[in-house]
MIDREN-741736 format. One record per residue: y, z, x of N, C-alpha, C, O in turn. Coordinates in nm, 4 decimals. Example, Ala and Ser with C-alpha at 12.3 -4.5 7.8 and 13.67 -1.06 7.14 Angstrom:
2
{n_north->-0.5690, n_up->0.7800, n_east->1.3190, ca_north->-0.4500, ca_up->0.7800, ca_east->1.2300, c_north->-0.3300, c_up->0.7800, c_east->1.3200, o_north->-0.3319, o_up->0.8465, o_east->1.4236}
{n_north->-0.2250, n_up->0.7080, n_east->1.2850, ca_north->-0.1060, ca_up->0.7140, ca_east->1.3670, c_north->0.0030, c_up->0.7870, c_east->1.2900, o_north->0.1138, o_up->0.8039, o_east->1.3409}
// end
This chain:
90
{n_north->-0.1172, n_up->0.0000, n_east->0.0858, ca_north->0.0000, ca_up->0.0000, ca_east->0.0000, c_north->0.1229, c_up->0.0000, c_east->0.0899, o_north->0.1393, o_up->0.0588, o_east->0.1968}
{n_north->0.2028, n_up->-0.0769, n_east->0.0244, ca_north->0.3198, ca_up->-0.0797, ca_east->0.1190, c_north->0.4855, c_up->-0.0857, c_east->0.1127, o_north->0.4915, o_up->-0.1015, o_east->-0.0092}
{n_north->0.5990, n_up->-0.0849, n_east->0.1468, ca_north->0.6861, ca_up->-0.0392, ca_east->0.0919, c_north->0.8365, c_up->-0.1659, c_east->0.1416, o_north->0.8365, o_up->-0.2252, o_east->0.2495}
{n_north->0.9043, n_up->-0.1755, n_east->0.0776, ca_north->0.9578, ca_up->-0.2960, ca_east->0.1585, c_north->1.0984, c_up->-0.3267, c_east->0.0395, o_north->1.1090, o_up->-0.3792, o_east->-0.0713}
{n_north->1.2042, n_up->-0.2500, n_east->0.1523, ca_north->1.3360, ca_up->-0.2360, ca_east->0.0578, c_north->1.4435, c_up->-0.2851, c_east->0.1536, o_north->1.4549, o_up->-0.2410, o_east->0.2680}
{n_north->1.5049, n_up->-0.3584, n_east->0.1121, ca_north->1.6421, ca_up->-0.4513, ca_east->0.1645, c_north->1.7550, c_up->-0.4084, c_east->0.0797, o_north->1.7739, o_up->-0.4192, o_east->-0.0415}
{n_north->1.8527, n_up->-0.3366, n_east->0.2123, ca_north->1.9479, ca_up->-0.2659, ca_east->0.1337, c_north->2.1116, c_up->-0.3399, c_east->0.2149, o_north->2.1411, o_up->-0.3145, o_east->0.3316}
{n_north->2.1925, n_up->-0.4243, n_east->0.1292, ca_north->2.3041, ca_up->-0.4513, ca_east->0.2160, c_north->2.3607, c_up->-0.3063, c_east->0.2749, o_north->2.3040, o_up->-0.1984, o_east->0.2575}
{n_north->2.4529, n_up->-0.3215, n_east->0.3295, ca_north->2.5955, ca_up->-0.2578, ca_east->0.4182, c_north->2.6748, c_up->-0.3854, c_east->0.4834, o_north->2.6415, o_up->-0.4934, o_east->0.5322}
{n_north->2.8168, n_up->-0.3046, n_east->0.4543, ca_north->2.9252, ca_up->-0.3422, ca_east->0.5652, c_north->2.9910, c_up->-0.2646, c_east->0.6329, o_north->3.1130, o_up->-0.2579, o_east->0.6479}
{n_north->2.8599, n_up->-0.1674, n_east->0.7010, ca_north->2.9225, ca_up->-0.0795, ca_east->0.8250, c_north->2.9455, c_up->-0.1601, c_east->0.9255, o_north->2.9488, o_up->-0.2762, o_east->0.8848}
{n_north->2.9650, n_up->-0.1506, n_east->1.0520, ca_north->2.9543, ca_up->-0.2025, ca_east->1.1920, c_north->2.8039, c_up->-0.1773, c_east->1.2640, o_north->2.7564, o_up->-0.0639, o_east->1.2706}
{n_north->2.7707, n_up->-0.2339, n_east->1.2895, ca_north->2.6490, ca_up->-0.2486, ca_east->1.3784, c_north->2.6525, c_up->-0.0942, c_east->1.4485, o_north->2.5802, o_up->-0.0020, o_east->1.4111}
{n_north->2.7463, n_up->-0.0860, n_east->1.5521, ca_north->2.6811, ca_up->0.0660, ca_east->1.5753, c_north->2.6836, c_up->0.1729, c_east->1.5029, o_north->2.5995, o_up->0.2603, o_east->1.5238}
{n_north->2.7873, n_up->0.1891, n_east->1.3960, ca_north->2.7939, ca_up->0.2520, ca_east->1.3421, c_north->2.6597, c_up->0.2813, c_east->1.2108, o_north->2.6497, o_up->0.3848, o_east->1.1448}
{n_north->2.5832, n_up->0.1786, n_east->1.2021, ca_north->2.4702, ca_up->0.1673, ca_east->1.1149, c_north->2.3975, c_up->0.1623, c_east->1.1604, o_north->2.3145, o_up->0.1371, o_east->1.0730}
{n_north->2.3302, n_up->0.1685, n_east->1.2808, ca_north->2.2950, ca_up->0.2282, ca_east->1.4414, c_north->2.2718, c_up->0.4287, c_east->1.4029, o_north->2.2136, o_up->0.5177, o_east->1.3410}
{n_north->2.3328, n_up->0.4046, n_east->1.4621, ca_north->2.4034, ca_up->0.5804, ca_east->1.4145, c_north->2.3152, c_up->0.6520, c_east->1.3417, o_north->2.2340, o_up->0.7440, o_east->1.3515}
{n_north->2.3710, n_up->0.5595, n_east->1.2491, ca_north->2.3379, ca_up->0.6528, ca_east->1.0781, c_north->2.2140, c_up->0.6244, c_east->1.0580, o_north->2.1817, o_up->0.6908, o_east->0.9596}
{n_north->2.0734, n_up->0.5291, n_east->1.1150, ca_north->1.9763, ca_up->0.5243, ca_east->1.0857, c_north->1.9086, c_up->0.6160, c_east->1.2160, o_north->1.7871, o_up->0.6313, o_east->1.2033}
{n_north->1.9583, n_up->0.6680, n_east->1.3178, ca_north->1.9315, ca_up->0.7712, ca_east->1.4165, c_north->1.9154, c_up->0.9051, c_east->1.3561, o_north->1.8305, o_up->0.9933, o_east->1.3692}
{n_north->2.0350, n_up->0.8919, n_east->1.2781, ca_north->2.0486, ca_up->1.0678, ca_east->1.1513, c_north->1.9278, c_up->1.0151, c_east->1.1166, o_north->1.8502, o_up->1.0333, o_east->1.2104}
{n_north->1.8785, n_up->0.9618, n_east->1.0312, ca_north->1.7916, ca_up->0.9737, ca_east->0.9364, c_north->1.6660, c_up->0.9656, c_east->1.0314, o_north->1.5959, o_up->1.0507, o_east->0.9766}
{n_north->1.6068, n_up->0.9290, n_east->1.1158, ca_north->1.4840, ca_up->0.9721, ca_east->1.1582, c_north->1.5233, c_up->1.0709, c_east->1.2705, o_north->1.4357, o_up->1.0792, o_east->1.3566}
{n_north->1.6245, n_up->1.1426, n_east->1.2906, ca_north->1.6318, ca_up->1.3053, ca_east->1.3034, c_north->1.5680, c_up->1.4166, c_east->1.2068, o_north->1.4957, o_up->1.5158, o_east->1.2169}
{n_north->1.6509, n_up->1.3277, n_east->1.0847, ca_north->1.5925, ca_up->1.4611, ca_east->0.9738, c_north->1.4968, c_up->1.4213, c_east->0.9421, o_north->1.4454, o_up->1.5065, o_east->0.8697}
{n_north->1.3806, n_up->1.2654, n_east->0.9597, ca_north->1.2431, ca_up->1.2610, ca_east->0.9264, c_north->1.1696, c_up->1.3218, c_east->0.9853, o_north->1.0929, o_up->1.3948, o_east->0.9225}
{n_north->1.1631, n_up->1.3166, n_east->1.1308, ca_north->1.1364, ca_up->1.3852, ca_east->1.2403, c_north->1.1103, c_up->1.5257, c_east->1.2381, o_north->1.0010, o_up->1.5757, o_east->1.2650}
{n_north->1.2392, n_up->1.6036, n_east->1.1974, ca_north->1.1840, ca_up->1.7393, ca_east->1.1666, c_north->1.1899, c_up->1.7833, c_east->1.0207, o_north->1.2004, o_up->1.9048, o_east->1.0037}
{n_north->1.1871, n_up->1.7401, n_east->0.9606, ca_north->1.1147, ca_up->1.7177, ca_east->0.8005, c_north->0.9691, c_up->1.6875, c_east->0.7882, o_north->0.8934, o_up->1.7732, o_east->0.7426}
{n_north->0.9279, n_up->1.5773, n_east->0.8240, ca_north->0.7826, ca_up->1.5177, ca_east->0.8325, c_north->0.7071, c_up->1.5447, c_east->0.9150, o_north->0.5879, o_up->1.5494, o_east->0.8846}
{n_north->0.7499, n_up->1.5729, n_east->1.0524, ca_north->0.6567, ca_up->1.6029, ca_east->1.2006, c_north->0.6512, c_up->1.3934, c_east->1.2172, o_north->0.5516, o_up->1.3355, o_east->1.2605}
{n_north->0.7301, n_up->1.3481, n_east->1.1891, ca_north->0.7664, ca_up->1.1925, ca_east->1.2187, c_north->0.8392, c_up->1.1805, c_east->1.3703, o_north->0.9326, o_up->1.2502, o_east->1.4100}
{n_north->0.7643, n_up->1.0630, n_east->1.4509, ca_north->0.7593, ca_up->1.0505, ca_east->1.5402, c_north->0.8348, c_up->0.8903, c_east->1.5335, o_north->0.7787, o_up->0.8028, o_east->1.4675}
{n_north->0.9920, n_up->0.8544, n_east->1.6217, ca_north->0.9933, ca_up->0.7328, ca_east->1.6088, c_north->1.0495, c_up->0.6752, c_east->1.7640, o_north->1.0472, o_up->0.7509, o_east->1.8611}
{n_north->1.0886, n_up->0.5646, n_east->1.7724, ca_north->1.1298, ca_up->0.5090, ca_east->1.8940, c_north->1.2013, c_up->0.3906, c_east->1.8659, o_north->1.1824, o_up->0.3397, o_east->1.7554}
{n_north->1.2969, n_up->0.3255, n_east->1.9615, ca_north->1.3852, ca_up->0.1983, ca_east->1.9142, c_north->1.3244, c_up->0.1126, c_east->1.9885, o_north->1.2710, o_up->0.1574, o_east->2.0900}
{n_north->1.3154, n_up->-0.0234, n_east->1.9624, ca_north->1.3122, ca_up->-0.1092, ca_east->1.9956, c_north->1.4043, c_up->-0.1968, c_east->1.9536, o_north->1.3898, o_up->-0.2512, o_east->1.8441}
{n_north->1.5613, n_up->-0.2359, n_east->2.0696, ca_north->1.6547, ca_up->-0.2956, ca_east->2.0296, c_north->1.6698, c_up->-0.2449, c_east->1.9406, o_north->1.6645, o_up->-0.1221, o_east->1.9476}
{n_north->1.7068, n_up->-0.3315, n_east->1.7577, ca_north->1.8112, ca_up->-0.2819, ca_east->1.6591, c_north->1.7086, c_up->-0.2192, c_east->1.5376, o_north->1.7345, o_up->-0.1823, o_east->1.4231}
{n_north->1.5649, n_up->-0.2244, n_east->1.6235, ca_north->1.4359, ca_up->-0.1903, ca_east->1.5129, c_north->1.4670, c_up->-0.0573, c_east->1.5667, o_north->1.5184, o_up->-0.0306, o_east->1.6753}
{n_north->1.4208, n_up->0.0358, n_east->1.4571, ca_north->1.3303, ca_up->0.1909, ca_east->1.5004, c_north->1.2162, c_up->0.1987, c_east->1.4258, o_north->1.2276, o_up->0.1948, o_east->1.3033}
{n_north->1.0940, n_up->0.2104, n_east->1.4826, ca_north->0.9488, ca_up->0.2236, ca_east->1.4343, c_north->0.9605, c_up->0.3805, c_east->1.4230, o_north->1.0211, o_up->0.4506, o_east->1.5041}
{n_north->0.8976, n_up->0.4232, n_east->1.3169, ca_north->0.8356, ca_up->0.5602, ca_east->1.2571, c_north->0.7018, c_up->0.5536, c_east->1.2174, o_north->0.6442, o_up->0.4701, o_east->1.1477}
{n_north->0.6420, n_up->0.7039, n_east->1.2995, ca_north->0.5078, ca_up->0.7177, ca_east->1.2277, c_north->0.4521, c_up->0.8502, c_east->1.2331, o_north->0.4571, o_up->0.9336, o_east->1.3235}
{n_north->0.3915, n_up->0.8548, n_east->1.1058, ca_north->0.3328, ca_up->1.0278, ca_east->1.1225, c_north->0.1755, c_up->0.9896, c_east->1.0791, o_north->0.1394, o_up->0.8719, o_east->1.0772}
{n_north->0.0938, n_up->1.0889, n_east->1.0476, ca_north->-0.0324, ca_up->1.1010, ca_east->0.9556, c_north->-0.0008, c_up->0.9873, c_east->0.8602, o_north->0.1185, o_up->0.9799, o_east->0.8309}
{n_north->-0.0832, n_up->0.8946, n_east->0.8037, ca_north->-0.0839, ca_up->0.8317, ca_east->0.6566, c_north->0.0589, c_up->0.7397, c_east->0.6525, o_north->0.0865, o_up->0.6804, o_east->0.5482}
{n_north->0.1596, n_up->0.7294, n_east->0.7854, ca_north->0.2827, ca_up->0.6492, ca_east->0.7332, c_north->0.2959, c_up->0.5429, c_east->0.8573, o_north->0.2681, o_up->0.5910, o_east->0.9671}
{n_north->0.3227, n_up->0.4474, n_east->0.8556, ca_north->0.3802, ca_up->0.3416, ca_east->0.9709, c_north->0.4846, c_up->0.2590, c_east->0.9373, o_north->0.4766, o_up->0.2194, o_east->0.8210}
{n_north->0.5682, n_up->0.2241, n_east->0.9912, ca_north->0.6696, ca_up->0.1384, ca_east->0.9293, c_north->0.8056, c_up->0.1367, c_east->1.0561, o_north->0.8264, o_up->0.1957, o_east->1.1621}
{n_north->0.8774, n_up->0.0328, n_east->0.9727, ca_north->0.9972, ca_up->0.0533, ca_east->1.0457, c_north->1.1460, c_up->0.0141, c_east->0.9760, o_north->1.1530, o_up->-0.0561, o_east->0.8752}
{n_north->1.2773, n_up->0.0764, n_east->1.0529, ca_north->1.3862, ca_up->0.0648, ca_east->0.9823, c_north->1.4714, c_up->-0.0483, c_east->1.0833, o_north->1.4834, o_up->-0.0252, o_east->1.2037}
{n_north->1.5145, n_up->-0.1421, n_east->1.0351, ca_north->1.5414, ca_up->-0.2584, ca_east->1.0812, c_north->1.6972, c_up->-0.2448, c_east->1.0639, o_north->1.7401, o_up->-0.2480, o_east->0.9486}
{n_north->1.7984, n_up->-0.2277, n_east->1.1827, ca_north->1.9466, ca_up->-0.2298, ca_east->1.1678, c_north->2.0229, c_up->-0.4029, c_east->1.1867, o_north->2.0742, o_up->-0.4310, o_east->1.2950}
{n_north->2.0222, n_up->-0.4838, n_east->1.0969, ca_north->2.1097, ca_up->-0.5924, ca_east->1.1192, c_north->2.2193, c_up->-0.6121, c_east->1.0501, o_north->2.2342, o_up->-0.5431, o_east->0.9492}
{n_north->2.3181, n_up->-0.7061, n_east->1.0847, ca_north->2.4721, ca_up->-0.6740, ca_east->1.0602, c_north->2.4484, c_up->-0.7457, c_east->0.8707, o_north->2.3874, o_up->-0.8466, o_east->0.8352}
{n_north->2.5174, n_up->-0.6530, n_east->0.7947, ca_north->2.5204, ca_up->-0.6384, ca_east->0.6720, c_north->2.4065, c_up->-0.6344, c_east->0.6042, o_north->2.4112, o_up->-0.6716, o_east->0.4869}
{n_north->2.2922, n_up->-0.5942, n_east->0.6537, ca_north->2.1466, ca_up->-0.5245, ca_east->0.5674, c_north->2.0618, c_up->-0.4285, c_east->0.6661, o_north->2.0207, o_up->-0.4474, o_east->0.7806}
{n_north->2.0533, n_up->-0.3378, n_east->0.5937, ca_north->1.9156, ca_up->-0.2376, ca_east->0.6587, c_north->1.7754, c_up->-0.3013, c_east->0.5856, o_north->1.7883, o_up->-0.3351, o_east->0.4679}
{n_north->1.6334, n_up->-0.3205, n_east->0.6539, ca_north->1.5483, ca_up->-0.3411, ca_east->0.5811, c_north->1.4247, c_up->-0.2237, c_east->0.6449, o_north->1.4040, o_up->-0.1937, o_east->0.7625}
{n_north->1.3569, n_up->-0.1745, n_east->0.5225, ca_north->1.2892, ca_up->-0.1203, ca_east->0.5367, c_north->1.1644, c_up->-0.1352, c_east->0.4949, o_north->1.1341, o_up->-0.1819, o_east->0.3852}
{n_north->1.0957, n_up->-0.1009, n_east->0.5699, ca_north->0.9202, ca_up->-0.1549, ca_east->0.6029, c_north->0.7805, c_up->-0.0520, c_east->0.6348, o_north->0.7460, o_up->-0.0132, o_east->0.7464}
{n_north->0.7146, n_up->-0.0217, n_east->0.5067, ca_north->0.6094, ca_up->0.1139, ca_east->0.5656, c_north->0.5141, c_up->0.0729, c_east->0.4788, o_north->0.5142, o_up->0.0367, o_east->0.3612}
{n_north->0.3786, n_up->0.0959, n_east->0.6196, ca_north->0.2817, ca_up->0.0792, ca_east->0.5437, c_north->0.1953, c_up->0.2616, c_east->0.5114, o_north->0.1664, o_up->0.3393, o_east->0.6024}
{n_north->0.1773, n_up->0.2817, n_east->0.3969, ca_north->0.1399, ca_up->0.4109, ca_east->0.3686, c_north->-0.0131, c_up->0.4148, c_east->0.3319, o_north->-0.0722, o_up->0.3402, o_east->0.2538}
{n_north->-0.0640, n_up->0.5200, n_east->0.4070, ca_north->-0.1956, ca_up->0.5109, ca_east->0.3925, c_north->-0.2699, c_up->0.5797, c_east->0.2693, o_north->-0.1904, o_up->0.6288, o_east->0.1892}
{n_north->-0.4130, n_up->0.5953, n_east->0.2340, ca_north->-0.4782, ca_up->0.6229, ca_east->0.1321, c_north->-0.4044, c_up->0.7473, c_east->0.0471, o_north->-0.3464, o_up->0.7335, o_east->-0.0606}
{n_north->-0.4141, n_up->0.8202, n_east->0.0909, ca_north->-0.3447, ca_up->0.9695, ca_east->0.0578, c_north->-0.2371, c_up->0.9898, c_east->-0.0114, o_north->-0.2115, o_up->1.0700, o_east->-0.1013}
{n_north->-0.1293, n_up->0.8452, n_east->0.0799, ca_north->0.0162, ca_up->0.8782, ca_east->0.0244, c_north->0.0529, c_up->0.7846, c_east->-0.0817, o_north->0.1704, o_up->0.7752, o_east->-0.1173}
{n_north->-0.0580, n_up->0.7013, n_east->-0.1443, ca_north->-0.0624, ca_up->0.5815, ca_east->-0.1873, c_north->0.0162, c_up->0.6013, c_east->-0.3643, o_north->0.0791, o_up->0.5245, o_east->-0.4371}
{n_north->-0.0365, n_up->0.7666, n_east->-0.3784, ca_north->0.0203, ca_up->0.8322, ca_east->-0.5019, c_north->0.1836, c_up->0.8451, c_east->-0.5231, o_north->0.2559, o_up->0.8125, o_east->-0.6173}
{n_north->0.2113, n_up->0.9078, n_east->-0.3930, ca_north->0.3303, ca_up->0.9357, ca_east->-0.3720, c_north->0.4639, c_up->0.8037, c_east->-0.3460, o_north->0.5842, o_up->0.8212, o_east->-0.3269}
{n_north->0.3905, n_up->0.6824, n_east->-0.3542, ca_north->0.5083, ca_up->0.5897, ca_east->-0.3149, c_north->0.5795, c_up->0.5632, c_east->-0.3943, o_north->0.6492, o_up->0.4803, o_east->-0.3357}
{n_north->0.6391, n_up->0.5759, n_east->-0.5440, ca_north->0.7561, ca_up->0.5765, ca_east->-0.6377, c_north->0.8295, c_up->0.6702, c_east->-0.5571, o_north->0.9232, o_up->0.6119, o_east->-0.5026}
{n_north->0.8224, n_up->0.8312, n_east->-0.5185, ca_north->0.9130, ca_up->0.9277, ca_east->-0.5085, c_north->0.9276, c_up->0.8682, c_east->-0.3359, o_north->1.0451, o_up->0.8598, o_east->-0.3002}
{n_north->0.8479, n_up->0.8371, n_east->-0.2544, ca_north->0.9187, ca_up->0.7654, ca_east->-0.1281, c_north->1.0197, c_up->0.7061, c_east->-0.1454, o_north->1.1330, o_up->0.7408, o_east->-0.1122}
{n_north->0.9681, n_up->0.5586, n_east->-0.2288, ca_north->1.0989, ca_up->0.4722, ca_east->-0.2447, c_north->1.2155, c_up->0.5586, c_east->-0.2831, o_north->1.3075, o_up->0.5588, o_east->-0.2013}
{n_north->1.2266, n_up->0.6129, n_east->-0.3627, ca_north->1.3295, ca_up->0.7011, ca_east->-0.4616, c_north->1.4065, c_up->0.7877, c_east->-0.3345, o_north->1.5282, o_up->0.7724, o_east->-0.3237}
{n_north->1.3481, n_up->0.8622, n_east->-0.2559, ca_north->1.3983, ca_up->0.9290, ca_east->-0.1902, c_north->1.4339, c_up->0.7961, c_east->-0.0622, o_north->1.5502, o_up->0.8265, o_east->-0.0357}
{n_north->1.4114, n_up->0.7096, n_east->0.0006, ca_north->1.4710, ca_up->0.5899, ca_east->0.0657, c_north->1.5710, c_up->0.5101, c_east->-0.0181, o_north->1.6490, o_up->0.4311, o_east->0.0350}
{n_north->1.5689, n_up->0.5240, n_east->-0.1023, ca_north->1.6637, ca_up->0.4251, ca_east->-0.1525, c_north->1.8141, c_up->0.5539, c_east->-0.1502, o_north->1.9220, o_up->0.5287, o_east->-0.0967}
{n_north->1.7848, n_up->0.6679, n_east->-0.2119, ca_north->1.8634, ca_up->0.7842, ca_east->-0.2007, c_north->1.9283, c_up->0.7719, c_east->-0.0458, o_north->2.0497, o_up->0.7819, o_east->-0.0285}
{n_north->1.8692, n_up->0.7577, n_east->0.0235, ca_north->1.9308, ca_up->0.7688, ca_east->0.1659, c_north->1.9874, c_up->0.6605, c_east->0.1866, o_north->2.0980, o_up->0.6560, o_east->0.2405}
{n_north->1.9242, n_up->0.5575, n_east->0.1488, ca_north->2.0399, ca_up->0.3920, ca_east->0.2043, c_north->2.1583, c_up->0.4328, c_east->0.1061, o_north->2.2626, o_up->0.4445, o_east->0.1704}
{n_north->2.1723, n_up->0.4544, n_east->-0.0105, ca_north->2.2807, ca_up->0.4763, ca_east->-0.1108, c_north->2.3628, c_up->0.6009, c_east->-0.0274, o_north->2.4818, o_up->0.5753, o_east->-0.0094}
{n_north->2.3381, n_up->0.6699, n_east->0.0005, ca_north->2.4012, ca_up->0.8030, ca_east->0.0406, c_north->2.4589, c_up->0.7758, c_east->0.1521, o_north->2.5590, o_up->0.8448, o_east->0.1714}
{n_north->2.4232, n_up->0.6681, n_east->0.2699, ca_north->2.4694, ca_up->0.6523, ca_east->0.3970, c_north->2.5147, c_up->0.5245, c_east->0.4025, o_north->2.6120, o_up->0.5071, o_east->0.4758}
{n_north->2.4536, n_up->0.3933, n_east->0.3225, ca_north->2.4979, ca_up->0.2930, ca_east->0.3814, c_north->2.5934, c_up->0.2079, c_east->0.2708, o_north->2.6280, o_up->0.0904, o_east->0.2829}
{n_north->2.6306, n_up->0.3103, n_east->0.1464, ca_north->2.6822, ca_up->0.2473, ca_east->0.0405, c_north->2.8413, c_up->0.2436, c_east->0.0687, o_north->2.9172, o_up->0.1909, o_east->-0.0127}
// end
């Protein structure tokens, strides 16, 4: 199951940079989520989650594949990701 949300912005590149750094800070020690950049990608992954948050100039896209377990839980994922692109990149 998998998850896959395209959210505009018209922040600035670093500045939407930034703000997707906050957010796998607080995944990080929220989830026990582990991520790393590659260029304008940051890959995240814990138990049951893989994916990544993609920073390009006027869209964030987001990409997770969720495993058996969390397969229940992916309405309130999205819900709570979409909450965060709205909250930071609106």
């Amino acid at each position: 199951m998998s998850i896959s949300i395209r959210y505009p912005h018209s922040k600035p590149q670093e500045e939407a940079r930034k703000l997707a750094e906050k957010v796998a800070d607080e995944m990080s020690r929220e989830f026990s989520m582990t991520y790393r950049w590659e260029g304008d990608v940051l890959h995240f992954e814990r138990s049951g989650v893989t994916g990544q948050l993609s920073v390009v100039p006027g869209e964030v896209l987001v990409e997770a594949k969720l495993g058996f377990l969390l397969t229940a839980l992916k309405p309130r994922i999205e819900s709570e990701v979409r909450k965060f692109l709205n909250e930071n990149f609106a």
